[in-house]
N, C-alpha and C positions, 0 to 999 in steps of 0.2 A: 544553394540557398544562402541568402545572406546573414548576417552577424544579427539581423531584427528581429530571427527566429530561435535566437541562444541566451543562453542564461550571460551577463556580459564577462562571465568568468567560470571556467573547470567543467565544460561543458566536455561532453565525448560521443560522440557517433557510436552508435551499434556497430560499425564497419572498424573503426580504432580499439575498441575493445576486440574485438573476434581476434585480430593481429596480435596486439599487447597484454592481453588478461592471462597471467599466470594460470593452469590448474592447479589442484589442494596437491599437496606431500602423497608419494607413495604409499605414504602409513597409513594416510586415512581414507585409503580401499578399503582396508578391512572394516569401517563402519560402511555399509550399505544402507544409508539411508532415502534413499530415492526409492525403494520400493516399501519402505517401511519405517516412516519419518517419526515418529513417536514411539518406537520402542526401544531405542537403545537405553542403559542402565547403567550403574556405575560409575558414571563422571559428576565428578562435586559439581564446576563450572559451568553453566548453562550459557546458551547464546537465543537472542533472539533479533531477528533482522523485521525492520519493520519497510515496505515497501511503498511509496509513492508515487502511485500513476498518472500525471496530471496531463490534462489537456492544456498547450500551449496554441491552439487555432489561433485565428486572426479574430476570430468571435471575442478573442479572451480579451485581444487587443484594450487597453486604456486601463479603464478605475475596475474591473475585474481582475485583472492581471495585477495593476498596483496594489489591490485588497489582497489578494492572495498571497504575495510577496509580503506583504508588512504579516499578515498572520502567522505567515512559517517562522517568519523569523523571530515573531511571540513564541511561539510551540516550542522552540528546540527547549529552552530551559526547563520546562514544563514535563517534557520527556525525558526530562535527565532525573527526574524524580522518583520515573518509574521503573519497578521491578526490585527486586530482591540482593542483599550486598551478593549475591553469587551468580547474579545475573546480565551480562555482557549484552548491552541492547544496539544494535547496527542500523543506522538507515541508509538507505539505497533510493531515489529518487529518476524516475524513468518520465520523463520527456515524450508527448507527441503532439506534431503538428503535421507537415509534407514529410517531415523525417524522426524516427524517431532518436533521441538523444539519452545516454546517462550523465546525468552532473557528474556523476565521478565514477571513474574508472571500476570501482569496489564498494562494498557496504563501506562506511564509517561508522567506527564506535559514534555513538551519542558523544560522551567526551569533548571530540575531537571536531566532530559536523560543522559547518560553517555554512550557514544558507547562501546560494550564490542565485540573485534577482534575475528571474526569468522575463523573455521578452517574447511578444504574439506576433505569430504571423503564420501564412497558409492556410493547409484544409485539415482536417480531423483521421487519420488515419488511427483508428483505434486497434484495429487487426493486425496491422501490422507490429503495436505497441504489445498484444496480447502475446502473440508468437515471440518478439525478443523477448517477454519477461518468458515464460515458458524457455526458452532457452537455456536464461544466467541462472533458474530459480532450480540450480540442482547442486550436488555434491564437487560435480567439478567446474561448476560458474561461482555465486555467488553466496551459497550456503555451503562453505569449504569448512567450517571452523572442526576441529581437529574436538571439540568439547561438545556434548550434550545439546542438541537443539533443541528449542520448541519450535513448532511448527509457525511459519513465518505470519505477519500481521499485513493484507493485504488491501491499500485503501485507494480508489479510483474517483478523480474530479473532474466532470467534463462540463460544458455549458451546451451542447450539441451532438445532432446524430452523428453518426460514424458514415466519415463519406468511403471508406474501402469497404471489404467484406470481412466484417469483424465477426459473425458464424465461424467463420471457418477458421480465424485465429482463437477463439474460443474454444473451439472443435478440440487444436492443440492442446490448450492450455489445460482442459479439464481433463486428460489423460494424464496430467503431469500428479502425483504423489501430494507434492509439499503446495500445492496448490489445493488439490480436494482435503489436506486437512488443515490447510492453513485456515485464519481468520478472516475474511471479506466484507469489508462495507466499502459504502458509494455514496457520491455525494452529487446533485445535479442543481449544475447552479445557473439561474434566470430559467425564463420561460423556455426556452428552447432545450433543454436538457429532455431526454426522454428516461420516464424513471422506469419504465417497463424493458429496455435495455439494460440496464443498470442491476435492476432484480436478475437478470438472465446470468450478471457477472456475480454475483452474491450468493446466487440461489435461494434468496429471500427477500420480499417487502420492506421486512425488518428491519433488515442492513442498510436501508436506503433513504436518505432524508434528502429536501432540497430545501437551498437558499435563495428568495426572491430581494432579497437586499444585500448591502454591501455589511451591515448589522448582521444580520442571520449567517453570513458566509463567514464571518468569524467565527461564531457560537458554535456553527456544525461543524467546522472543520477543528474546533477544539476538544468537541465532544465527541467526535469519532473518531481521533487520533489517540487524547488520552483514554480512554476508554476500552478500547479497543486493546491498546497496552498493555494495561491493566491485566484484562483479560488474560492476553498470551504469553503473560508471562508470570503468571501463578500455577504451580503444579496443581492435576487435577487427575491424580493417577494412585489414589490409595484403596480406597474402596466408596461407592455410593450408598444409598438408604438399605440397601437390601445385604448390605455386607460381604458383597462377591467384587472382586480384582474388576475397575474399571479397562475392557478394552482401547483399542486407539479409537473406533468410532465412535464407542462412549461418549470420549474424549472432547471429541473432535464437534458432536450432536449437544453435547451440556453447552462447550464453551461460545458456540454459534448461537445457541437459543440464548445463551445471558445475555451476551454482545446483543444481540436485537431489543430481547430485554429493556436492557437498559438502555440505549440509545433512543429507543422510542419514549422512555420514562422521561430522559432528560430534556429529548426537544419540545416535549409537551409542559414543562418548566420552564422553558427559556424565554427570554422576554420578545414579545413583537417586532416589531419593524415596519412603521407603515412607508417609509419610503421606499418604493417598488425599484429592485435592483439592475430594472433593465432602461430604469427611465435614465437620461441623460451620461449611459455608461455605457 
């Protein structure tokens, strides 16, 4: 595939990380957190990796793709705002078109991130993108941090169906831990996006907004980045209304219902758009 389907810099192959990506220290076997992502205790420093699944099709191709690029590169400072002085926030950015791709080898701190402008081309391979995140999204891929995690912040943007068999990369992923209690929202942008796909990856309506203009694709991709944020990275682990020890799906059931919550609160505030995002884009 050629250079028109990569970000035009720090792009990486699913294939170059399997070869190059370090596993976590020895020491940190002894946190098992893959089968039990929210219960570890005792560490002051918390980490939280926020993940972005974007569709780079050839659909995306033009003033979609150039929208999306100008908004990320609004967000990052945005996101450097959120969470708590004890909270370490990582983004990790996953790539699909014919291939799937990570911008960078590893999470980055927020800090440190540098949007690198993504370029469209090919077909929509969504399963295949589901199965690599399902892959890195464990103690010895990309949730290594040796400190206290919250459960990661997982957000997918596509403009179109999924041309492989994304069931089945789903199938994966929803076995994975840090996946069923991570955060999930979705975003489907122009008319061809299907948003009953999208609910299948969320596991709720809630989590799911779409943008018919190039106006609205800003707006929801800002309100369900910070928000979202937000969310995953506020502890929510002392006790609820009834005075008894929040468990992880407690947890996991509160922070999913706000997230919806609010995401539907905001985009029903947000201002219109009458220029339809699929005309002349």
């Amino acid at each position: 595939m050629n250079n028109d389907n990569l970000v035009e810099q720090g792009m990486n192959t699913a294939a170059d990380i399997n070869n190059n990506y370090s596993s976590a220290p020895a020491g940190d076997d002894l946190l098992d957190f893959d089968d039990d992502p929210l219960s570890a205790t005792g560490v002051s420093r918390k980490s939280l990796v926020i993940f972005f699944l974007i569709d780079t099709s050839g659909s995306m191709k033009g003033k979609k793709m150039g929208e999306l690029n100008t908004v990320m590169e609004e967000l990052i400072p945005e996101i450097r705002k959120v969470g708590e002085a004890d909270t370490e926030v990582k983004v990790a950015v996953l790539t699909f078109s014919t291939d799937v791709r990570w911008m960078y080898s590893a999470p980055i701190p927020i800090e440190e991130f540098e949007w690198a402008r993504l370029r469209a081309s090919g077909v929509t391979s969504l399963g295949a993108a589901l199965k690599e995140l399902n892959a890195r999204m464990s103690r010895n891929g990309f949730l290594n941090s040796p400190s206290l995690s919250f459960a990661p912040v997982i957000f997918l943007m596509t403009d179109g169906y999924p041309s492989d068999d994304y069931k089945a990369g789903l199938k994966e992923l929803q076995a994975n831990s840090w996946y069923k209690f991570g955060l999930k929202a979705a975003l489907g942008i122009g008319s061809e996006a299907n948003d009953n796909v999208l609910a299948e990856f969320t596991g709720s309506a809630d989590t799911v907004v779409h943008a018919y203009s190039g106006g609205q694709l800003a707006q929801m991709i800002k309100i369900i980045a910070v928000t979202s944020s937000q969310i995953g990275s506020k502890s929510m682990t002392l006790s609820d209304d009834t005075s008894h020890e929040l468990g992880e799906e407690d947890v996991f059931a509160a922070k999913q219902k706000l997230l919806g919550q609010q995401i539907q609160d905001l985009v029903g505030k947000a201002e219109a758009d009458d220029v339809p995002f699929d005309t002349g884009w």
